[in-house]
Structures are given as C-alpha cells and as structure tokens.
C-alpha positions in Angstrom: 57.6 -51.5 39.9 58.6 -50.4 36.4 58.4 -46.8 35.2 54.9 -47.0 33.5 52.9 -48.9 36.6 55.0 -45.9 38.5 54.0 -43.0 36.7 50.4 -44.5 36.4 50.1 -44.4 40.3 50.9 -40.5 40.5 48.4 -39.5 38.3 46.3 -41.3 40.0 47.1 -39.7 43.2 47.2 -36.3 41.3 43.6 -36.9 40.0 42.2 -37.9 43.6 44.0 -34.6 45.4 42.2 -32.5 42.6 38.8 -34.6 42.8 39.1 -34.2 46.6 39.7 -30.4 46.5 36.6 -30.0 43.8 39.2 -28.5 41.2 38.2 -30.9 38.5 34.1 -29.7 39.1 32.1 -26.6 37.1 33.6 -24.9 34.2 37.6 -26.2 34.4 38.8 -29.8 33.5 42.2 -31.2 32.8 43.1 -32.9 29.2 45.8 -34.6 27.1 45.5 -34.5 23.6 45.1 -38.1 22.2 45.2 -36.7 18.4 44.5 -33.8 16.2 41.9 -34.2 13.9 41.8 -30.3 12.4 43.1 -27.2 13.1 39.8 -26.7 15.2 39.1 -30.2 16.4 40.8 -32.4 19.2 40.4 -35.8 20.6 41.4 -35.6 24.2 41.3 -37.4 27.2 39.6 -35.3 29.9 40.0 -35.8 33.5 42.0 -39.1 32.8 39.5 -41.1 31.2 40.9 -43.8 28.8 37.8 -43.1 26.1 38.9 -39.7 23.7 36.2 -37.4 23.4 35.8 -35.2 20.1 36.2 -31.3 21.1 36.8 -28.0 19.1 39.4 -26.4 20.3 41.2 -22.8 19.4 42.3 -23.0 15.7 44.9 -19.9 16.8 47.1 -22.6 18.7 49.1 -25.7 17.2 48.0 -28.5 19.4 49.9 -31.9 19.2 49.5 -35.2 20.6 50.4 -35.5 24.3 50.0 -31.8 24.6 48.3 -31.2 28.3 45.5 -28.6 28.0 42.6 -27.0 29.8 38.8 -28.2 28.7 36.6 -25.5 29.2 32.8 -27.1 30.2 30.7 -24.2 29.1 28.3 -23.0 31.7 29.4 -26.1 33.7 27.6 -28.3 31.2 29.8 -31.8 30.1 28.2 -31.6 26.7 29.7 -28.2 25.4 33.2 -28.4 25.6 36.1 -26.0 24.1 39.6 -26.3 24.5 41.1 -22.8 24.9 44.6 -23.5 25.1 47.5 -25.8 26.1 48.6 -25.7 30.1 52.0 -25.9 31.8 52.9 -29.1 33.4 
C-alpha cells in the first residue's frame, strides 16, 4: 500500500469515528482549504467531500491552501456557512 491509498484510509477512519460520535452534526464541521479566492472567500472541502464549496470566511486571518479549518453551519443550517478560523491538526 503506497503512502497516498494509506493516508486515504485514516481519514476515512477519522471521518467515520467523528460521524459515529455525531461531532460532524449541528453548527461545527471540519474543512480543508482547496483555494483562496479573496481575503473573505474560501473554497473548501467540508467534511471530506471531494466537490469545493464557495464560503466567506474571516478576512482577519491569512488562509492558504491545505490550511485545515473549522466551518461554522449557522443555526445548524448547510446553506449559511462561515469559516471562523484555521484549527490545529
């Protein structure tokens, strides 16, 4: 198994331990920043999806690609997203 199927199967054993303890439901998801399309815009990856979706994000924080970071689902509602700010790995 080379490194990338490896690392591949972790996060999605991460992903299912999170799913399984409902920490990916309500107002907190997980992201990874795909790019950086303004100071206050992001595409990201949320949850581990493989689709970016477009999200404002703090402009007080310099975000860069691969950066991990917390998407806040306001009120719990998918549609209105925000990310606040980067997270520690």
């Amino acid at each position: 198994m080379n490194e990338k199927k490896f690392l591949l199967k972790v996060k999605k054993i991460i992903y299912s331990v999170l799913q399984n303890e409902k920490l990916l439901q309500r107002e907190w998801h997980l992201g990874t920043v795909e790019s950086v399309i303004d100071s206050k815009t992001l595409s990201v990856y949320v949850n581990g999806s493989t689709t970016p979706q477009t999200i404002p994000c703090n402009p007080d924080i310099t975000f860069a690609v691969g950066d991990k970071v917390f998407v806040h689902f306001v009120n719990g509602d998918s549609r209105n997203k925000f990310v606040p700010y980067k997270r520690g790995i």
